[in-house]
N, C-alpha and C positions, 0 to 999 in steps of 0.2 A: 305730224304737221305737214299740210299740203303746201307745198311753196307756191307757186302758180297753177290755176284751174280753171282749163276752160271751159265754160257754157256753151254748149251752141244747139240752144232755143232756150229762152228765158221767160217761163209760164209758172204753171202754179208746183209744178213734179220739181222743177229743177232749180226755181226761185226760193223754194219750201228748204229745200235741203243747202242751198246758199246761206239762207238764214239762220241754220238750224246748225252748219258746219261753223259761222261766225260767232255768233253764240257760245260755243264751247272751242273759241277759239284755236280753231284744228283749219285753218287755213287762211293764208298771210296776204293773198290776191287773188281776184276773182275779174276776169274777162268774158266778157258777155256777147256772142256774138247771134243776129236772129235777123229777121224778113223786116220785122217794122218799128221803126224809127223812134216813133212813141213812146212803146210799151219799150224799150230799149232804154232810154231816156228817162221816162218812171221807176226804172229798175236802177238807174242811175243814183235819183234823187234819193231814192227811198234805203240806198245803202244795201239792196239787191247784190247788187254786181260794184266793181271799183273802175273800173273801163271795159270800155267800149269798144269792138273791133268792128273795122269795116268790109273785114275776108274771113273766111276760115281759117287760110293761111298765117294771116296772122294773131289771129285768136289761138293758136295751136303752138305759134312758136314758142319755144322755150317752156312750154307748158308740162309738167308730173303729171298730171291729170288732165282727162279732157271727157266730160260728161256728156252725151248727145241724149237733148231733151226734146227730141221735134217727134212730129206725126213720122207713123212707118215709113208712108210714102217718100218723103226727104232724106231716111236714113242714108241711104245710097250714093247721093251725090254729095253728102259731107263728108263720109270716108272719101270719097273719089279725091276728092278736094283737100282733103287734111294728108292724106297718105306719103306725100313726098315731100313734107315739112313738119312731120313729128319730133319731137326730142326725144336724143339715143333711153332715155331714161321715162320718156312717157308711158304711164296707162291709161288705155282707154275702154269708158265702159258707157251704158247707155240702159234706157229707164222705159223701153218698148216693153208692148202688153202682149206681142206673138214671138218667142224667141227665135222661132225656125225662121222667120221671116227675115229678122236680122243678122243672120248665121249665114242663109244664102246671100245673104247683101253684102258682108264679108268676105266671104269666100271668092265672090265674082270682082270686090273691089282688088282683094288682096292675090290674086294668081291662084286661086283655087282653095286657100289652105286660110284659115284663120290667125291671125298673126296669135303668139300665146301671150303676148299683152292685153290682149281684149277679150276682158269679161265680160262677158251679156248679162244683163239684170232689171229685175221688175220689180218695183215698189209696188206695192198691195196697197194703196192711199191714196186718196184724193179728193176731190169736191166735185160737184157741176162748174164750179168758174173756174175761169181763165184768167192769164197773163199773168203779169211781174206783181202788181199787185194786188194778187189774192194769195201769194205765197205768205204762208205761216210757219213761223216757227217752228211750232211742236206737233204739225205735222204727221209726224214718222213715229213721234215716242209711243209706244210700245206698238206699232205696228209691226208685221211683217216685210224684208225685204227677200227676194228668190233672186238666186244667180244661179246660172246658168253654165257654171264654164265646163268648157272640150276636155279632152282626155290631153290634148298637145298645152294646155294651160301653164302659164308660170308661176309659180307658188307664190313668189316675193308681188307678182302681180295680182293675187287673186286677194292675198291679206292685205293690202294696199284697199282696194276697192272693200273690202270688209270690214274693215279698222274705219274707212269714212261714214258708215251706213252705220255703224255702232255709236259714232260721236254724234248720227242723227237722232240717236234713240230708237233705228228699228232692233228688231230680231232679225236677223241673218240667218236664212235656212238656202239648200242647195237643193238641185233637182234637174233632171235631166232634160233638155230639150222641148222631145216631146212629148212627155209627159206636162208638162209643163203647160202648155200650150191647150191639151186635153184637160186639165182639171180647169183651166182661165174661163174654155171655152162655156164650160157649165156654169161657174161661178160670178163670171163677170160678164162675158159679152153675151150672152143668151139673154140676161136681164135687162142689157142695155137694150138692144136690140128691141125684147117686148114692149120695152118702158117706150120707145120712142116710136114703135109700130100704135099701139094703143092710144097714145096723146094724137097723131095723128089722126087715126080711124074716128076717135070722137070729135078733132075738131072741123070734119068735114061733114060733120051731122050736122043738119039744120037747126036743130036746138041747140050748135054748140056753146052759145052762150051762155045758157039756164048750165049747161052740163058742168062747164069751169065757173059756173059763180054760187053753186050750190057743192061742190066737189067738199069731202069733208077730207078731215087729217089723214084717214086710209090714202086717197087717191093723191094727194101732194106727198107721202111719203114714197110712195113708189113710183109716180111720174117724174120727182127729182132729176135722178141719173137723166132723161130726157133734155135737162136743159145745160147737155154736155157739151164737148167741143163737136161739130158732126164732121169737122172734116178727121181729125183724129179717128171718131166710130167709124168711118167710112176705111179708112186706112184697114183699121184691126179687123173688120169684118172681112174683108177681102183676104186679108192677108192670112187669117184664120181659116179660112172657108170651109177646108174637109173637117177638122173638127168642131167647128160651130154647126155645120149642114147636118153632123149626125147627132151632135145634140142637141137640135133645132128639131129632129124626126123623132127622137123618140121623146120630146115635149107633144107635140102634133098627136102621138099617138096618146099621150095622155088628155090629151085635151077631148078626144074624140071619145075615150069611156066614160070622161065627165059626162061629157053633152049626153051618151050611150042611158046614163045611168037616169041624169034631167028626167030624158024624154021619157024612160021607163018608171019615174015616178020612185030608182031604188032609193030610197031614201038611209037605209041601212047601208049601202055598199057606199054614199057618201057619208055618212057620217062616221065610218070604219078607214076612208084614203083622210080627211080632213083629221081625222084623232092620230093616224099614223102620223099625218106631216107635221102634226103641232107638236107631238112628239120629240120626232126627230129636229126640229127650229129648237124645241126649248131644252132639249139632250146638250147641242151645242152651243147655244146661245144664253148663257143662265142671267 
C-alpha cells in the first residue's frame, strides 16, 4: 500500500495508473500537482487524483511516492523543485520515453550522483489523447513496464516502484540505460516521427482534402500516433537525438533501395524485402 503519492503531471501515462492503482486499491492518497487548472480539476472530479497542490513543494511533502508524469523538457525543474522537501522515506520514480535524458537531469539536479531512491521508468502504453480524462484503467494490464535503475539503486526502492507497476497490471522487465533508449528509438519514436512527418507532407498537398477524405483504414491506423501530444514528441526527439539520428539513417537507407528497386522495375527484390517484413510483423505479432 502506497500511503501518499504524488503526481506531478496528471495526463493519460499518470492519470491511467492513478486509476488502475485505486482500483486494486494499492494506494490511500493521491495529490496531483500540473501547469493547468482545468485538467487538474477534471482529475479532481473524476476521482483521478484526491487533491490538488499548488507547489511541487507541497505535492511532495510527506509523500512515499512521488511519480513525475510531464514532457522530458520539465523533468528538471520538478527535481530542482521537489529536491529539498522530499520525505526521509520517499521514492521517486518517473514514466519518461529517453532514460539517459532523465539520468542527466538527476545527476545535474542532485550534485552529480543519482540519489538511489529514484528509479527511472517507462511504461510501453498509451494512446494519442491526453490529459486526466483519457486516463483508463486497464491501461497497463498486460503491458510492459522497463526500469531503468543505476548500479548505486536501493533495493527496498526499486521493489517499491515494482510492486506499484505490478498492481497496474504491467510486466516489469529491466534494462540498461542505454540500451534502452536504443531499442525506443527504433520502436517508438522513429514511427512517431514518420507518422507525423507523413500527415504533414500530405497535408500541404493541394489535393489535401481528397487525400484525408478518401484515406482508407491503412492510413488512419498508422497516421494515429500523429495526433500525439507534439510538445511531449518534441521533448523525446531532442532529447534522443544520436539514437533516433542513427536510426533515422539507416531507415533513409532503406527507403532509398525501395525507391532503387521502384525505378528498376525489381519487382522480385520487392516482393522478397515485403515477404521478409511480413514475416518478421507476423513471427512477433500472431
Amino acid at each position: 500500500m502506497i500511503r501518499r503519492l504524488a503526481l506531478l503531471g496528471v495526463g493519460l501515462i499518470g492519470g491511467s495508473l492513478m486509476r488502475a492503482l485505486k482500483a486494486e486499491q494499492a494506494v490511500e492518497h493521491v495529490v496531483g500537482y500540473g501547469r493547468e487548472e482545468e485538467n487538474l480539476q477534471q482529475a479532481l472530479e473524476l476521482g483521478v487524483i484526491d487533491e490538488i497542490a499548488t507547489s511541487v513543494a507541497d505535492a511532495v511533502c510527506n509523500a512515499d511516492m512521488v511519480v513525475v508524469a510531464v514532457p522530458l523538457g520539465a523533468v528538471k525543474a520538478l527535481l530542482d523543485e521537489m529536491k529539498e522537501h522530499l520525505a526521509e522515506d520517499a521514492v521517486v520514480t518517473d514514466v519518461g520515453s529517453v532514460k539517459w535524458s532523465v539520468v542527466r537531469d538527476a545527476q545535474q539536479v542532485f550534485d552529480g550522483v543519482v540519489p538511489p531512491w529514484f528509479i527511472p521508468g517507462h511504461p510501453i502504453a498509451g494512446t494519442e489523447n491526453s490529459g486526466a480524462a483519457s486516463a483508463l484503467t486497464a491501461l497497463y494490464q498486460g503491458r510492459r513496464v522497463i526500469l531503468t535503475p543505476l548500479d548505486n539503486r536501493d533495493e527496498a526502492a526499486l521493489n517499491k516502484v515494482t510492486a506499484m507497476w505490478k498492481k497496474a497490471g504491467a510486466e516489469v522487465v529491466e534494462m540498461g540505460v542505454q540500451h534502452h533508449d536504443e531499442v525506443l528509438a527504433a520502436t517508438s519514436h522513429l514511427p512517431h516521427l514518420l507518422a507525423y512527418g507523413l500527415v504533414d507532407v500530405l497535408a500541404r498537398q493541394e489535393t489535401s482534402r481528397e487525400i484525408f477524405h478518401f484515406a482508407a483504414g491503412g492510413f488512419r491506423d498508422f497516421s494515429r500516433i500523429a495526433s500525439s501530444n507534439p510538445t511531449m514528441w518534441r521533448d523525446i526527439s531532442l532529447a534522443n537525438r544520436k539514437p533516433l539520428l542513427d536510426t533515422l539513417d539507416q531507415f533513409r537507407k532503406e527507403l532509398d533501395e525501395i525507391e532503387a528497386m521502384i525505378r528498376g522495375r525489381e519487382g522480385d527484390g520487392l516482393l522478397e524485402l515485403f515477404s521478409r517484413a511480413k514475416q518478421a510483423r507476423d513471427d512477433h505479432y500472431e
